[in-house]
N, CA and C atoms as an extended XYZ file, in Angstrom:
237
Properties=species:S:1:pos:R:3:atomname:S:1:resname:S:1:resid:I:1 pbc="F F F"
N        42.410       27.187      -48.606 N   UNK     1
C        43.574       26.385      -48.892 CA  UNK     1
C        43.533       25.852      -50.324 C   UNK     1
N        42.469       25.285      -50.860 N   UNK     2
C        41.949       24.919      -52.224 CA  UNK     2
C        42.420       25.904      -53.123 C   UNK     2
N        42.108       27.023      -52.934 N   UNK     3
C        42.491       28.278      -53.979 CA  UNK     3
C        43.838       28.325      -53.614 C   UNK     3
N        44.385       28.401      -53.150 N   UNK     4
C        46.238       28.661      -52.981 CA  UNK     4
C        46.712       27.786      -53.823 C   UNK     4
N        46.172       26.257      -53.853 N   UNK     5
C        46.560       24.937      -54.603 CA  UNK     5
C        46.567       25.401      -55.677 C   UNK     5
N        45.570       25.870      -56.310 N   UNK     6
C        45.199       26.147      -57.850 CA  UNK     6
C        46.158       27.544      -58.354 C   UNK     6
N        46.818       28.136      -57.371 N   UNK     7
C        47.195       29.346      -57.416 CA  UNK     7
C        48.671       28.592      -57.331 C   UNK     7
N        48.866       27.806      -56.931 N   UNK     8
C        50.532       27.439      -56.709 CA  UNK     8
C        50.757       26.654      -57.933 C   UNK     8
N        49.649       25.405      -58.168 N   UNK     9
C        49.561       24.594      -59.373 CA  UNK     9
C        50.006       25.309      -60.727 C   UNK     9
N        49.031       26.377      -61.058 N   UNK    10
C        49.190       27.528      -62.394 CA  UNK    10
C        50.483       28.004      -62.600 C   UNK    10
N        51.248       28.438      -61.339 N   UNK    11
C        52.226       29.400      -61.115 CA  UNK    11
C        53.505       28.187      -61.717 C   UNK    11
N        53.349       26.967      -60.787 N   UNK    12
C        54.434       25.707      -61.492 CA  UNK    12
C        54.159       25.597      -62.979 C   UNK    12
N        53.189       25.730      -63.798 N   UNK    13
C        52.906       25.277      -65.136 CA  UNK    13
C        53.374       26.162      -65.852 C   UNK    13
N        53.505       27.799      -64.971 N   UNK    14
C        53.552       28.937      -65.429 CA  UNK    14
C        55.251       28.628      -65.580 C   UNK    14
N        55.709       28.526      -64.527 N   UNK    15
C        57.637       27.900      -64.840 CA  UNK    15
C        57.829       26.958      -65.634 C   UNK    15
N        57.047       26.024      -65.637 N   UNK    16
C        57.347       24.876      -66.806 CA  UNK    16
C        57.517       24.939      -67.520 C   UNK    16
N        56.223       26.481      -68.536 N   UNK    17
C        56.340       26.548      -69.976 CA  UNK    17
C        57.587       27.698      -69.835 C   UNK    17
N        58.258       28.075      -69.192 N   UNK    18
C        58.802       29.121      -69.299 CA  UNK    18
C        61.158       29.061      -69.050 C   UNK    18
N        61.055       28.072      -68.631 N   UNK    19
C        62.171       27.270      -68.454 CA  UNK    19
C        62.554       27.015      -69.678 C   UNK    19
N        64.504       26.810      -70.125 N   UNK    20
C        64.886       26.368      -71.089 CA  UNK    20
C        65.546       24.978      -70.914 C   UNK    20
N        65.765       24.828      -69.286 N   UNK    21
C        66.616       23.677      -69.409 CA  UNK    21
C        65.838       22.700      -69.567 C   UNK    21
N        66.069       21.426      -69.725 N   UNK    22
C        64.811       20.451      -69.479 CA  UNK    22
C        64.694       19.517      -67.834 C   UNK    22
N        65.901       19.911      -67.478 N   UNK    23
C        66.096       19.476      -65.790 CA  UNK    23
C        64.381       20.131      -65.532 C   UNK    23
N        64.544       21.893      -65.503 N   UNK    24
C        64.026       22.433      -64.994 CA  UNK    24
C        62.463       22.319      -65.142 C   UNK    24
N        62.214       22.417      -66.443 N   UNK    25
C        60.528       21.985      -67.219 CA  UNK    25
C        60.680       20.754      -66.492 C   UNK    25
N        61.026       19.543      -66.754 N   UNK    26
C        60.788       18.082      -65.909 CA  UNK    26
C        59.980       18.553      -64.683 C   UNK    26
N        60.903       19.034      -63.342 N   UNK    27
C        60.915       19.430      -62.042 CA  UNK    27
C        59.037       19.926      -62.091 C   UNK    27
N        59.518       20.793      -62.665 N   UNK    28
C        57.698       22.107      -62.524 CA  UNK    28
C        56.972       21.394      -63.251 C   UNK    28
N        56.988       20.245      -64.044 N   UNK    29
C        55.984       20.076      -64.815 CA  UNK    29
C        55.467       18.709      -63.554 C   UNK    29
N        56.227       17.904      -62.697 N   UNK    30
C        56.396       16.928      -62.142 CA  UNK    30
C        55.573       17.845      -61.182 C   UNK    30
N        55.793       18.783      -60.807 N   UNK    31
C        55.330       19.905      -59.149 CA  UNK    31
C        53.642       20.050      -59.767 C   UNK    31
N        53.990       20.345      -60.907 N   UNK    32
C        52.413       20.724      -61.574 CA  UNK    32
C        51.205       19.666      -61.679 C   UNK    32
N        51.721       18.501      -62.315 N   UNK    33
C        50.547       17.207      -62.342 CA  UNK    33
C        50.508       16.930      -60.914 C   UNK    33
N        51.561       16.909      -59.679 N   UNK    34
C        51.153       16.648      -58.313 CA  UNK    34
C        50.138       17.605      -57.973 C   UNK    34
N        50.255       18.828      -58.690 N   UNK    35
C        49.586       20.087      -57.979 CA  UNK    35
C        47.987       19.959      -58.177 C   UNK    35
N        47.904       19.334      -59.454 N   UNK    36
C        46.317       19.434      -60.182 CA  UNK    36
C        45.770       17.786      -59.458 C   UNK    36
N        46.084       17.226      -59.165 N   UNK    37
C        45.773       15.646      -58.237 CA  UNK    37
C        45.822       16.533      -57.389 C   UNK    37
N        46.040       17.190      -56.364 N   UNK    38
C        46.034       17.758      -55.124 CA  UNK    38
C        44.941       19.024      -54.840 C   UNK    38
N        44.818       19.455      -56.302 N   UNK    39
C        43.706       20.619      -55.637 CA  UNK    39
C        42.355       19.400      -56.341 C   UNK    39
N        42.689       19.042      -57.031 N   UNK    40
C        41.130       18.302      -57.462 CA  UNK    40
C        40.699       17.529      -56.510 C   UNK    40
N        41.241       16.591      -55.303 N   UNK    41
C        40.802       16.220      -54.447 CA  UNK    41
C        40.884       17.209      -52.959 C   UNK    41
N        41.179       18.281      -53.455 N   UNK    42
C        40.959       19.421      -52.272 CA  UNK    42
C        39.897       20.034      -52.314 C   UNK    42
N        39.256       20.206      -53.933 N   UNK    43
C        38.038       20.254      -54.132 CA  UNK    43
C        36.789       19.928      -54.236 C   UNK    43
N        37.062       18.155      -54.289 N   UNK    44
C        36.257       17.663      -54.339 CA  UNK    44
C        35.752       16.887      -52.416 C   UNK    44
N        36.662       17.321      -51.999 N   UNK    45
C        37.031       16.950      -50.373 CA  UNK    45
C        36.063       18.001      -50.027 C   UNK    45
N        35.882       19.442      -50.399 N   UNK    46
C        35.225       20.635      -50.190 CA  UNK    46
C        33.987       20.450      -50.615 C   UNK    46
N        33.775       20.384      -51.842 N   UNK    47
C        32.117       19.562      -52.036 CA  UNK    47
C        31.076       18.864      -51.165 C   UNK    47
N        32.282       17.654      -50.922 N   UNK    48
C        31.308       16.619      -50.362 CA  UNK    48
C        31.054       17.295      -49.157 C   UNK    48
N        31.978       17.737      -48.532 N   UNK    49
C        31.861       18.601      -46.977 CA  UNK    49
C        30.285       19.327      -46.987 C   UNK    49
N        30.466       20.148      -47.994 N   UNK    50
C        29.455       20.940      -47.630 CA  UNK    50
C        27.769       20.718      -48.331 C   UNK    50
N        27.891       19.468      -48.735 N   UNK    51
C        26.757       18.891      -49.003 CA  UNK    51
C        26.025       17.677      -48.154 C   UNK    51
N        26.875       17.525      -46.855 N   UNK    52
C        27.350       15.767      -46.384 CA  UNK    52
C        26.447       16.679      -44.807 C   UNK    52
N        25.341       15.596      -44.742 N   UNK    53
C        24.639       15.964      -43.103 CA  UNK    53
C        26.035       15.750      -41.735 C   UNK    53
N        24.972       16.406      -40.748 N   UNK    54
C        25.963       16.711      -39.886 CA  UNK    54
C        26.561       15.614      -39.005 C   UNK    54
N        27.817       15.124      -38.287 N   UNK    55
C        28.040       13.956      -37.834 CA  UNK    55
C        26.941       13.411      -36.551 C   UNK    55
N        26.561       14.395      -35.889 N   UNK    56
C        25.760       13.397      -34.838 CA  UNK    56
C        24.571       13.887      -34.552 C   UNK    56
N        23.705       12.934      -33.863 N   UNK    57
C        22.216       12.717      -34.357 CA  UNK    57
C        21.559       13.175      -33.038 C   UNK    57
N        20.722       13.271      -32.840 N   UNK    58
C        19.908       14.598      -31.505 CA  UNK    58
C        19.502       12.842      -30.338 C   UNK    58
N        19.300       13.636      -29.288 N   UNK    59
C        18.746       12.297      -28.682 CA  UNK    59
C        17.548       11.958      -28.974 C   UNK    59
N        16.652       12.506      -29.741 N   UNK    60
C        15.403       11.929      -30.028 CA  UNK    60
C        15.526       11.358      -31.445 C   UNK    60
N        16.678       11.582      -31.987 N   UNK    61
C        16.601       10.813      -33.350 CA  UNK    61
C        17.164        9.221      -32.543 C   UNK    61
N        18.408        9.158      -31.687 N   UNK    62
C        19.139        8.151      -31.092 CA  UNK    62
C        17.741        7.250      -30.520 C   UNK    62
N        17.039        7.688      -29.409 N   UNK    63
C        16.036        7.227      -29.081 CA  UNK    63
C        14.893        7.065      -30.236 C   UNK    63
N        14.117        7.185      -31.227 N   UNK    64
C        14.034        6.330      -32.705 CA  UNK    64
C        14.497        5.300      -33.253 C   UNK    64
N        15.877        5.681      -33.352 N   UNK    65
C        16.982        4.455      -33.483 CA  UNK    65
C        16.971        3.070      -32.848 C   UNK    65
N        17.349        3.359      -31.438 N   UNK    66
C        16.681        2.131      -30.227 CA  UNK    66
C        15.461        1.692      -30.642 C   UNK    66
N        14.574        2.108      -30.796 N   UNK    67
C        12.804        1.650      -30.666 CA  UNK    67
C        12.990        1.140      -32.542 C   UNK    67
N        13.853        1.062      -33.447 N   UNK    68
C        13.693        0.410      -34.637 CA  UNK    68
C        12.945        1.467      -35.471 C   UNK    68
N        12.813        3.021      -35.585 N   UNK    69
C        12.150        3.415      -36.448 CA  UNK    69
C        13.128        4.350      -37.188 C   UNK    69
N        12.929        5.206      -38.274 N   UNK    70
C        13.474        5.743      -38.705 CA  UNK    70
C        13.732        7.242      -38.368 C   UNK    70
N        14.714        7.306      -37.639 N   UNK    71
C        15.212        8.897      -37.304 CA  UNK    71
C        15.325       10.218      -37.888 C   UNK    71
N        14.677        9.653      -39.917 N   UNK    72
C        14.861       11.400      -40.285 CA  UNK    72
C        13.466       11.214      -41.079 C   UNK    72
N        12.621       10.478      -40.533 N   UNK    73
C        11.121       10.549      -40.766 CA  UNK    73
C         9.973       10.490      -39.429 C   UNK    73
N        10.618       11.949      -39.242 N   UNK    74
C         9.818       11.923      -38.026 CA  UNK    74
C         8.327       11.931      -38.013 C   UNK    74
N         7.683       10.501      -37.576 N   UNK    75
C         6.429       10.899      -37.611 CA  UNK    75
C         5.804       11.219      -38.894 C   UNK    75
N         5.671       10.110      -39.685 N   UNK    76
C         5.033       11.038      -41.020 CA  UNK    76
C         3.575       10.568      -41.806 C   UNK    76
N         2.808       11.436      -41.479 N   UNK    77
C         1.115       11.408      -41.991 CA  UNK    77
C         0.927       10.580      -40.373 C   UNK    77
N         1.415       11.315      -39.301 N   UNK    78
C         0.770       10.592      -38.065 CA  UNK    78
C         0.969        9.078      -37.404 C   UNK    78
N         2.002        8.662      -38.288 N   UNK    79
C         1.604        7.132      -37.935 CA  UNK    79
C         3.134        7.233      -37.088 C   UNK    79
């Protein structure tokens, strides 16, 4: 979906510079700055996704949790 944005975004900038009226440049240039705010947080929405741990936690991390210890140090140097 991200790439279509950037592909629709270009294509409006691509009419903008290419228009004589100024109705028309206004319109596409207005479609275009919405377009580049819209894929940059489509991209950056995509980032965090795929760098961001997973939403829920195993029952032995949950049970850690309860008992006050830390759930993504399991056990470490034995103690």
């Amino acid at each position: 979906m991200r790439w279509l944005l950037l592909v629709l975004t270009l294509f409006a900038f691509l009419l903008c510079f290419t228009r004589h009226s100024a109705g028309a440049w206004g319109f596409w240039l207005l479609i275009g700055l919405v377009g580049i705010a819209t894929t940059t947080l489509a991209f950056a929405q995509a980032r965090i996704a795929d760098h961001s741990r997973s939403d829920s936690l195993s029952e032995y991390d949950l049970m850690r949790l309860r008992e006050g210890k830390d759930p993504l140090n399991h056990d470490r140097l034995g103690r």
